[in-house]
N, C-alpha and C positions, 0 to 999 in steps of 0.2 A: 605281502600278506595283508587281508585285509584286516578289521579293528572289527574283533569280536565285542561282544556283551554279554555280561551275564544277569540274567531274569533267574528271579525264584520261580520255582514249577510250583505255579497255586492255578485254580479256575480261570485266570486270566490270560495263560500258557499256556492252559492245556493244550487245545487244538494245534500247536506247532509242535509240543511233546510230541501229539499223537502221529500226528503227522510223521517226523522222524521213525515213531516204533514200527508203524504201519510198512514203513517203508523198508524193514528189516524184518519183517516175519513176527512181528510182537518182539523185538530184540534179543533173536535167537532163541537158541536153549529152550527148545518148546512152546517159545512162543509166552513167556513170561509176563511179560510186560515190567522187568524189574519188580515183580510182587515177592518173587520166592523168602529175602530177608524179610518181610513185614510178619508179625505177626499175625497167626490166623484167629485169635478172638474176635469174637462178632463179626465172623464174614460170615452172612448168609450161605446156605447151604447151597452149594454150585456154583457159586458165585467167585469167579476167578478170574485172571489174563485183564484183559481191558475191563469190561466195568469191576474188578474189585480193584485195579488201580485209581480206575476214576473215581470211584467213590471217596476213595483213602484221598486223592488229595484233593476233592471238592471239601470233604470234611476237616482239611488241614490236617491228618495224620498219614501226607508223607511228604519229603524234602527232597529237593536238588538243588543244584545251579544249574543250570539251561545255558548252554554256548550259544550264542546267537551271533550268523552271520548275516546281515541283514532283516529280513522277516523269519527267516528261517532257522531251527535248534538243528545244530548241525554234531551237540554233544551234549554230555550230562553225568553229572557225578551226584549218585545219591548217599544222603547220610539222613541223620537221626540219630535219638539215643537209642540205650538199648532196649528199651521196653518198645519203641519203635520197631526196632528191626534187632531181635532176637535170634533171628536165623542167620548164622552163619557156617561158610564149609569148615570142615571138619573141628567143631564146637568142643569134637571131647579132649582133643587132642589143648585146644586153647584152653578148656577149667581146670586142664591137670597140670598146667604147665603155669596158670595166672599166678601170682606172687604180688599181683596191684588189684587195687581196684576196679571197677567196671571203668570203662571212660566215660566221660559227659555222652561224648558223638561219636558213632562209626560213619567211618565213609564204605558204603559194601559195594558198590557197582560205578565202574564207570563206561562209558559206551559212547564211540565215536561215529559216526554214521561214515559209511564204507570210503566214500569222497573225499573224507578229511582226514583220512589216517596217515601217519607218520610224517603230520605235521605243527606238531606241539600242541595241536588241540587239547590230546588229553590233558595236559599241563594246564592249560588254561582252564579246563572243568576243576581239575583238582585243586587248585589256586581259589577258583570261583567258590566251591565250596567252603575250604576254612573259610576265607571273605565272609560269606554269609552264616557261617557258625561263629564269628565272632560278632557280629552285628547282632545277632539272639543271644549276646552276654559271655561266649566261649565256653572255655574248658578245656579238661583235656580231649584227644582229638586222636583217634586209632582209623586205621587203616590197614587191608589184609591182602598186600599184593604179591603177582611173581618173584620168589626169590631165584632166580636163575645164574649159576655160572655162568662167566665171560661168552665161550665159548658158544653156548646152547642158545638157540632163536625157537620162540612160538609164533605161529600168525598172530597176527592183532587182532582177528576176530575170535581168538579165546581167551586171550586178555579181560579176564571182567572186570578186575582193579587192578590193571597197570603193572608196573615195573617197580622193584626196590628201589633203584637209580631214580626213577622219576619223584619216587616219593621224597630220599634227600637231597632233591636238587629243591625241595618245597620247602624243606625244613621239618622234614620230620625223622625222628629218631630209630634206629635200628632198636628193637626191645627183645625179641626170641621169635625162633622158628614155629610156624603151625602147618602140620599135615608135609604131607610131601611138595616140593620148591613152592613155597608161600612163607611170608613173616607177616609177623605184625611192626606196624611200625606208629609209632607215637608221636607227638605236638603238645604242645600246650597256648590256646590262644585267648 
């Protein structure tokens, strides 16, 4: 296996982000660009997919860790706090059910590029990320992925954060269900 790296996605990354999203249709799901979590205040009007991602993270309000195999981002787990990325799936089901606080940081998306799947990559973004949410000071630290029975398999290209399992093999805490086979799950770093 080779010896990944993980890079912060700021202006100095972008073009290898880009590169990766480009090469997945905008990273599925309509062509997103992982914008759907950010908040829409002050996005110009039409303004969506690639340049409202680029703007967010030339202007430093948006986070990843960037897998890198060489020159290349070959994966990426985004997070932020929640004023950051306020949009998540099924939100109402999460505030009727919170009993904590917001957390410091959400991790909302993570995304393997086709090549590298089910190859611990994603582990490695999701790793990559705390890494880098503690190096900005920590906190606590939510994440909202597949809760699936043993039994039941999804492709990994609907995978947008991962697997319960993968999340406590990182060290993050089982906390309650959200929406239909999704948890959240918790860290503190």
């Amino acid at each position: 296996m080779s010896e990944y790296v993980i890079r912060a996605l700021d202006a100095s990354t972008w073009d290898a982000f880009a590169r990766l999203a480009e090469k997945h249709n905008g990273m599925g799901f309509g062509g997103c660009w992982c914008t759907f979590f950010h908040s829409r205040v002050g996005r110009p009007e039409g303004e969506k997919g690639r340049p409202w991602k680029e703007r967010l993270v030339r202007e430093g309000n948006a986070h990843a860790a960037l897998v890198f195999d060489g020159d290349a981002a070959v994966a990426w787990a985004q997070y932020g706090s929640p004023e950051e990325l306020p949009n998540i799936h099924h939100s109402r089901g999460y505030e009727v059910s919170r009993t904590q606080e917001l957390p410091d940081y959400r991790i909302t998306c993570i995304f393997v590029d086709r090549d590298y799947r089910r190859k611990g990559v994603a582990g490695v973004a999701l790793r990559g990320a705390v890494d880098l949410i503690a190096k900005a000071g920590g906190g606590v630290v939510e994440g909202y992925p597949q809760d699936l029975p043993q039994a039941k398999r999804i492709s990994s290209k609907f995978l947008y954060n991962t697997t319960r399992s993968l999340y406590e093999q990182s060290g993050f805490s089982y906390d309650r269900p959200k929406g239909k086979n999704h948890c959240v799950m918790r860290t503190t770093v």
